[in-house]
GUMIKE-600684 format. One record per atom (N, C-alpha, C): residue number from 1; x, y, z; atom name. Coordinates in Angstrom, 3 decimals, padded with zeros to 6 digits. Layout:
BEGIN
(NUM, (X, Y, Z), "CA")
...
! end
This chain:
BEGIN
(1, (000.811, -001.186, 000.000), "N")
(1, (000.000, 000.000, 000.000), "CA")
(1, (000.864, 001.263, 000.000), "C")
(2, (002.116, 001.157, 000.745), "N")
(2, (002.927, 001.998, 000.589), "CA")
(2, (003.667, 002.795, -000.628), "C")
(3, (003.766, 001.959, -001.060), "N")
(3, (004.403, 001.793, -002.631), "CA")
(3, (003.589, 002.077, -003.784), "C")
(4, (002.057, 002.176, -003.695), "N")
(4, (001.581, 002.625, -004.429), "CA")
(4, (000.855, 003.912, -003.794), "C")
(5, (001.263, 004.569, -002.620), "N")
(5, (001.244, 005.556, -002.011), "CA")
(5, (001.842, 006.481, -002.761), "C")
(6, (003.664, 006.328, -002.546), "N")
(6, (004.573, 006.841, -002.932), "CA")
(6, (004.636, 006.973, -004.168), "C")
(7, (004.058, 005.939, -004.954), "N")
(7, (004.284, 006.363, -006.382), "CA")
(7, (002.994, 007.721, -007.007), "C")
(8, (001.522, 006.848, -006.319), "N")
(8, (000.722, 008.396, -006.522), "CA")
(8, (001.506, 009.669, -006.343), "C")
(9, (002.288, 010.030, -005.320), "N")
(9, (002.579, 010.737, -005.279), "CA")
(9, (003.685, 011.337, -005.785), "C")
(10, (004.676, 010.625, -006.182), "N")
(10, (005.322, 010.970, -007.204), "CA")
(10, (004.914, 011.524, -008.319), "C")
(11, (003.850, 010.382, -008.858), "N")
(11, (003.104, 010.843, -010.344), "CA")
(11, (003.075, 012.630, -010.172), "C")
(12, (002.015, 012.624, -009.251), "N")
(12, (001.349, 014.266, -008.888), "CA")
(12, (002.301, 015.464, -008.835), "C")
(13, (003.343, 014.954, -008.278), "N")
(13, (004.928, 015.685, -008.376), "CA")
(13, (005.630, 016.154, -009.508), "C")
(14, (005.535, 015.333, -010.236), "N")
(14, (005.886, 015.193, -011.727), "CA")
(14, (005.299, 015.758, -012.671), "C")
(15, (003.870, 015.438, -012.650), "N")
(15, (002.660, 015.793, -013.306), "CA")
(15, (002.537, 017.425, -013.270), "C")
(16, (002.760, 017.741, -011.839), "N")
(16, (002.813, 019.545, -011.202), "CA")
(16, (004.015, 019.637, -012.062), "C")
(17, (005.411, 019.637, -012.002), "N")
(17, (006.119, 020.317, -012.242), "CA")
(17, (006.518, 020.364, -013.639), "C")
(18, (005.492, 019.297, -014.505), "N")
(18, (005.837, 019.219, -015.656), "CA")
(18, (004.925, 020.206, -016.529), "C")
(19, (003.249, 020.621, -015.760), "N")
(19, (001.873, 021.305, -016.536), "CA")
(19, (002.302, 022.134, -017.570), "C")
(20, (003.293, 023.450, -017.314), "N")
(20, (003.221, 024.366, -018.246), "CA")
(20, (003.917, 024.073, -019.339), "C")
(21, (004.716, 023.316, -019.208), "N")
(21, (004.954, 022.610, -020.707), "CA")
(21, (003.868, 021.348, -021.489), "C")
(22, (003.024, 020.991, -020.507), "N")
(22, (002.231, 019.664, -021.430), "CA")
(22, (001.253, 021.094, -021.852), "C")
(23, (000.829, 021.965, -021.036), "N")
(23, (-000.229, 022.753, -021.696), "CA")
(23, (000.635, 023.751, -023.060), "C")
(24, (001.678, 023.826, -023.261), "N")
(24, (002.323, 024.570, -023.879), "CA")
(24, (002.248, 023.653, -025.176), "C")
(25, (002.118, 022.359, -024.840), "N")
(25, (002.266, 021.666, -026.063), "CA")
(25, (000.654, 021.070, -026.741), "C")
(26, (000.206, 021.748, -025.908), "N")
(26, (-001.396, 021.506, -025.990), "CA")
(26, (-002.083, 019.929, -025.610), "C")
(27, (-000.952, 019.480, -024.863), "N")
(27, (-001.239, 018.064, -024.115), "CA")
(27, (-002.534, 018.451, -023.120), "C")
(28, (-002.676, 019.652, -022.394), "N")
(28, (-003.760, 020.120, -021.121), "CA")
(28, (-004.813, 020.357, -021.929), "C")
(29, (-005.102, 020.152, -023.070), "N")
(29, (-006.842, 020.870, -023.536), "CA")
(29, (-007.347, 019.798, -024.674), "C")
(30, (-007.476, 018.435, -024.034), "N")
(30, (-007.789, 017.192, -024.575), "CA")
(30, (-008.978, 017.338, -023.740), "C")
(31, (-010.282, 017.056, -024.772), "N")
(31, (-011.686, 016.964, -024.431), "CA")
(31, (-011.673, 016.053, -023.130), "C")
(32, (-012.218, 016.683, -022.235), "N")
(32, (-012.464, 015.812, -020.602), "CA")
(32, (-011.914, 016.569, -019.711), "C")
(33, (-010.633, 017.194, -020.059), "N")
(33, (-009.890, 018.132, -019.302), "CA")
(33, (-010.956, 019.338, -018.733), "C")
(34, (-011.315, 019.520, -017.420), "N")
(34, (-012.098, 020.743, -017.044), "CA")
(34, (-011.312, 021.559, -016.355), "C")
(35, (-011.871, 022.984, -017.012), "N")
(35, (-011.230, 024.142, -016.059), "CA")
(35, (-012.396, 024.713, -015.349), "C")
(36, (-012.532, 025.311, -014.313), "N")
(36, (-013.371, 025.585, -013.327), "CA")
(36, (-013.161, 027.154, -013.119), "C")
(37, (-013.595, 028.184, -013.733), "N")
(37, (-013.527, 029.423, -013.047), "CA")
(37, (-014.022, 030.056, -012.411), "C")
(38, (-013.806, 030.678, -010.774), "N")
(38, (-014.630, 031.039, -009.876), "CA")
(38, (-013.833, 032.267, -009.846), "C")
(39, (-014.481, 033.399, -009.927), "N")
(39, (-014.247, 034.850, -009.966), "CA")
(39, (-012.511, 034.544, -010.329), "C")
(40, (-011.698, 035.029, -009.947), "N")
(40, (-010.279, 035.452, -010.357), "CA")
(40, (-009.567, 033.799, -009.665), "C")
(41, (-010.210, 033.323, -009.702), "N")
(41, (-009.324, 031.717, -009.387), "CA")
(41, (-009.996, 030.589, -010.543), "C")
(42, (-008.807, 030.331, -010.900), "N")
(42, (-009.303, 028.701, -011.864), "CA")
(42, (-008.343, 027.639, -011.216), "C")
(43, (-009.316, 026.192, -011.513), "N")
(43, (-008.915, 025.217, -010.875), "CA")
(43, (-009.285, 024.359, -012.325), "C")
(44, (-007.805, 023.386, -012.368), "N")
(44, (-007.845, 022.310, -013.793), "CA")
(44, (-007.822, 021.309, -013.148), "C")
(45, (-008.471, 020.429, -013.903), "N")
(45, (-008.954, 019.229, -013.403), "CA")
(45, (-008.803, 018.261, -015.409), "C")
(46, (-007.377, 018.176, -014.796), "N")
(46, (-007.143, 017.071, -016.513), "CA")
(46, (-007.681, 015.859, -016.588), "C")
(47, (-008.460, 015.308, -016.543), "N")
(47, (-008.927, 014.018, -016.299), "CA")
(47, (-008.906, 012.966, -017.810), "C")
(48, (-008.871, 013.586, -018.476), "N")
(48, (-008.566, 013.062, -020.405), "CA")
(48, (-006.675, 013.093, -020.648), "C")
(49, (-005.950, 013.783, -020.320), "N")
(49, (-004.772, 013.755, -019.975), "CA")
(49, (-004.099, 012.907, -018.956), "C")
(50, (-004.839, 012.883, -017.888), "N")
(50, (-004.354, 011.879, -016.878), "CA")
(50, (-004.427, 010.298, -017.401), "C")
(51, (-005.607, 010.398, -018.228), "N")
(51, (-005.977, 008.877, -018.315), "CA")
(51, (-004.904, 008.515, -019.483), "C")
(52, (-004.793, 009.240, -020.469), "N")
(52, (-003.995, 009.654, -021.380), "CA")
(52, (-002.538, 009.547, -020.804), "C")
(53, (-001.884, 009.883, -019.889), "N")
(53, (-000.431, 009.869, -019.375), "CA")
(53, (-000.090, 008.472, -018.700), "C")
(54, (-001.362, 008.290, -017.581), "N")
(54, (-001.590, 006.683, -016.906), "CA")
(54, (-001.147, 005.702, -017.789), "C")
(55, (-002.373, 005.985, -018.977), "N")
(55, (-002.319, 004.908, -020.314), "CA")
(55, (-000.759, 003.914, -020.761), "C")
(56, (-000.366, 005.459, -021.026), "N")
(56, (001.472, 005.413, -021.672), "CA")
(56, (002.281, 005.154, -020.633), "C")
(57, (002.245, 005.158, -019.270), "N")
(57, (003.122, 004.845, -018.346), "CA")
(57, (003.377, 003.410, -018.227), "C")
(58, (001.878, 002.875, -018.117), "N")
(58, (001.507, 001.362, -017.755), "CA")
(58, (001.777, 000.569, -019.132), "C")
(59, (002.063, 000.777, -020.126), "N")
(59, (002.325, 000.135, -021.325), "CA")
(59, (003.659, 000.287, -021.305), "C")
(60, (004.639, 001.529, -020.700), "N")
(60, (006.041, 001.612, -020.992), "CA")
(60, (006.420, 000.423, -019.642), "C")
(61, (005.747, 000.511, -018.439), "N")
(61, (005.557, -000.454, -017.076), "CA")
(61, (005.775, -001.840, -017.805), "C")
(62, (004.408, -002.232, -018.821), "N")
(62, (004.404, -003.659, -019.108), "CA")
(62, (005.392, -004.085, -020.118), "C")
(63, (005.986, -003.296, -020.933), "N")
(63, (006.790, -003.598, -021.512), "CA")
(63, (008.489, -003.615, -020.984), "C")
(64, (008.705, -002.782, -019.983), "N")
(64, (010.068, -003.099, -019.386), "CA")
(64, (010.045, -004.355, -018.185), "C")
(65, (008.825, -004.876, -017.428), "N")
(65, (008.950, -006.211, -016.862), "CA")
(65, (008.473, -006.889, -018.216), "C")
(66, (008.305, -007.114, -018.480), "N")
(66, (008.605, -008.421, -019.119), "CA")
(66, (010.255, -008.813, -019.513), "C")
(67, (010.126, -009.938, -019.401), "N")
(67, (011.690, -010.750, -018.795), "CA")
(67, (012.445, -011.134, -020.611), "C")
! end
């Protein structure tokens, strides 16, 4: 449980410090992705990107265990 603790949180780490370049590359405005604007604050919520990044992780995952 730990271990997939640590790795969520890694992801999220990564994911943060990587945004203004995936949105720069127009990776952040894939249909599903919501932005939320409440007076002078917005909140993104990538959820088409995430599934999208997950996707490619777990395929690069299944392809380096295998023996």
């Amino acid at each position: 449980m730990r271990r997939w603790f640590f790795s969520f949180c890694a992801f999220v780490l990564i994911g943060s410090l990587l945004w203004p370049w995936l949105r720069q590359i127009g990776l952040a405005r894939l249909p599903g992705d919501m932005v939320l604007e409440i007076g002078m604050h917005s909140f993104h919520l990538p959820i088409a990107t995430a599934f999208l990044i997950s996707t490619v992780v777990a395929l690069v995952w299944r392809m380096l265990d295998r023996p």
